[in-house]
N, C-alpha and C positions, 0 to 999 in steps of 0.2 A: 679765172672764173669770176664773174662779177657778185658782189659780197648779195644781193637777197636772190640769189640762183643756186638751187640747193642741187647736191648730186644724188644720181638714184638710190643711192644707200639711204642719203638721209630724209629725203621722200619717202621711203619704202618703212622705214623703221624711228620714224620718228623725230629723233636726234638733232639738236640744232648746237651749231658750233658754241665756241667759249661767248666770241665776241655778241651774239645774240642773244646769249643767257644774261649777261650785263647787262646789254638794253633792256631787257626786261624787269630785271631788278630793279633798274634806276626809274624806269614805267611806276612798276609799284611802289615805291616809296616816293612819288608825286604824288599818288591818287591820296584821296582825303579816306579818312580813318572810318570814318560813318558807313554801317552798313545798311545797303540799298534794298529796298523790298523788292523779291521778282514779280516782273510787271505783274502777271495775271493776278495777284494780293492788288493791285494797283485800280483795277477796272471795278466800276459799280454795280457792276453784272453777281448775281446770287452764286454762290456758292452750291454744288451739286452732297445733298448727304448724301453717305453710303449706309446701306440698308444691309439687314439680314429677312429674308423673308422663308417662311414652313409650315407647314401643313400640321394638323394631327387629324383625328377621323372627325372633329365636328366643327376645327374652327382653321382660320387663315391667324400667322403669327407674325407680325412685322417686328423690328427690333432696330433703332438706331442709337448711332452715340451721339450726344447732346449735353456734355458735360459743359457744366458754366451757363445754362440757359435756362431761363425762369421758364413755368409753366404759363405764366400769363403771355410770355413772348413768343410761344409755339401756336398754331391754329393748324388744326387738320380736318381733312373735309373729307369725305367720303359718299360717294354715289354704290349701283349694284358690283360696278367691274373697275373703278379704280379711286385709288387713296392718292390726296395732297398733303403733304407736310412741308410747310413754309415756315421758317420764323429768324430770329436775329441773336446773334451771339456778340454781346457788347463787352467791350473792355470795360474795366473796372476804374483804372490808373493810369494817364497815360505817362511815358517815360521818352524822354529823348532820344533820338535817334541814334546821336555817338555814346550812348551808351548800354545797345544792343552789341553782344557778339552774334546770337542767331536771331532771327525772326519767321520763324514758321508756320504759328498758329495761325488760323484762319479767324480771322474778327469781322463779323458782318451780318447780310441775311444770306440764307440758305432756302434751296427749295428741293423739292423730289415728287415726282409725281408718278405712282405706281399702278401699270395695269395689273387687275386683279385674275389670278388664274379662273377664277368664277363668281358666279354671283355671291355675294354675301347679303348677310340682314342688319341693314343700315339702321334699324332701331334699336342694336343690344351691342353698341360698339364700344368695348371697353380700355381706354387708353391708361398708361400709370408711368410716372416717371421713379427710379430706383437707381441709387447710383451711376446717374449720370445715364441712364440707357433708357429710352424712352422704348414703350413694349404697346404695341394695339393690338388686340385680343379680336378678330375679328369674323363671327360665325358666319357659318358655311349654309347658304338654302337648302335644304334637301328635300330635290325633284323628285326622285322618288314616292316621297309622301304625298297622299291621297286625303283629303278632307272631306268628312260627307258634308251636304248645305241643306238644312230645313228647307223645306219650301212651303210659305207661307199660304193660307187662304185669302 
């Protein structure tokens, strides 16, 4: 059987003989010691936050994690039906490469753009940052309510 023509067992289940498991080894002990960041860390493209977003009976409650990120490096925008949160999470120090074992932080800018399940009122929109968890506080229109209007002479 010719040596890289595997038999249906070992197709089926994985398994590679002795002599390929040494190739291997001698593979990894060529490769340089420096750990490589997985590409997508690689591209200049923004970073997507994850969001918690809820309800309560008067307002809309957004909630992300944002540890390590000034407030002045955050801007968020908000219209009636949806919220932007953009900003930049900078390293501090940088460190050589051969001397990361993992590298998984995400360092950069980030964005998130949220449709709103309904209208909100864009002038009482309260943001706070606490422990690392940024929180916007964001009330709720209520259609229901009826306004009487003077009518002038």
């Amino acid at each position: 059987m010719p040596k890289n023509k595997k038999s249906f067992f070992e197709r089926l289940a994985g398994n590679s003989s002795i002599d390929e498991e040494e190739e291997m080894e001698d593979n990894d002990e060529k490769e340089t010691k420096a750990i490589k960041e997985p590409s997508w860390l690689e591209d200049e493209e923004s970073g997507q936050l994850t969001i918690d977003m809820f309800q309560t009976p008067t307002e809309i409650v957004i909630e992300a994690m944002i540890a390590g990120v000034k407030p002045e490096d955050i801007d968020v925008s908000v219209n009636k039906d949806m919220l932007t949160i953009n900003g930049k999470r900078q390293k501090s120090k940088e460190t050589s490469e051969e001397n990361y074992y993992y590298k998984e932080l995400y360092w950069g800018s980030f964005s998130r753009s949220i449709m709103l399940p309904q209208e909100v009122d864009t002038d009482n929109v309260d943001a706070t940052i606490k422990n690392g968890v940024l929180k916007i506080r964001l009330p709720k229109i209520d259609k229901e309510k009826t306004q009487k209007i003077k009518i002038k002479n």
